[in-house]
C-alpha positions, 0 to 999 in steps of 0.5 A: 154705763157710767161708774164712780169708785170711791176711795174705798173702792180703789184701795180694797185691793190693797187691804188684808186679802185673808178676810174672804169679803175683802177678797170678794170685794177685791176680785169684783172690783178688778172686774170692774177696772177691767171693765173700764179699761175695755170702755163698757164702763165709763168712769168718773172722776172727782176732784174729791178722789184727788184730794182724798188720794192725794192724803194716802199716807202710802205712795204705792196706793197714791201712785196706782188709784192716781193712774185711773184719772187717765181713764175717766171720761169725766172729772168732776168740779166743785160748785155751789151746786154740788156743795149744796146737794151734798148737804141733802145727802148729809142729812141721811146721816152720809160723812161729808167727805162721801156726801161729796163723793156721793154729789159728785156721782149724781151731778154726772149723771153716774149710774152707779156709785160704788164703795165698800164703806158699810156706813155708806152701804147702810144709808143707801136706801136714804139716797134715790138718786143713784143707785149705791152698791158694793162691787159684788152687787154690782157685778151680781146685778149688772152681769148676772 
């Protein structure tokens, strides 16, 4: 199964771990990483991720997320394509940076997309291309 984190994703371990969804999120997500690690999930990565690690203001978070590059069977690149279906996905109200984030997953083919933006969460039924969940839907419908 191929999987493409967003930023969110791969900070939530990183935030107040006293909120128990945070926590939640955390706990799924690690699942998850370990799931990439053992190859039954496949990663993606995205020059977009790059850019948006690469502006984390903590060094510590930079230098983790930017370990997970390593592990991604995929690394997305811009092109006039992508740039264009992120502007569809703009239309369904997405940010541009996760419209970009978003194209990126469909252009490989990614099966899921998943965040812990609500924004993003609450427009995914705008989306039908991917499937968009938050990691504890994730692992509710991939394990459960």
């Amino acid at each position: 199964m191929k999987i493409y984190l967003d930023n969110c994703c791969f900070n939530r371990p990183f935030d107040d771990q006293s909120q128990l969804r945070i926590r939640l999120e955390s706990e799924a997500k690690m699942a998850i990483q370990e799931g990439i690690r053992l190859g039954i999930h496949i990663l993606v990565w995205s020059y977009v991720m790059d850019y948006e690690n690469h502006k984390n203001p903590f060094p510590e978070r930079r230098e983790q997320i930017s370990k997970w590059r390593a592990y991604a069977v995929e690394d997305i690149e811009e092109d006039g394509a992508l740039l264009a279906s992120a502007k569809l996905i703009g239309q369904a109200g997405i940010k541009k940076m996760d419209s970009l984030h978003i194209a990126c997953a469909i252009k490989a083919n990614a099966d899921y997309f998943l965040t812990t933006d609500d924004w993003i969460l609450e427009r995914a039924s705008l989306i039908t291309n991917i499937k968009i969940r938050d990691p504890i839907e994730f692992i509710k419908e991939v394990f459960i």
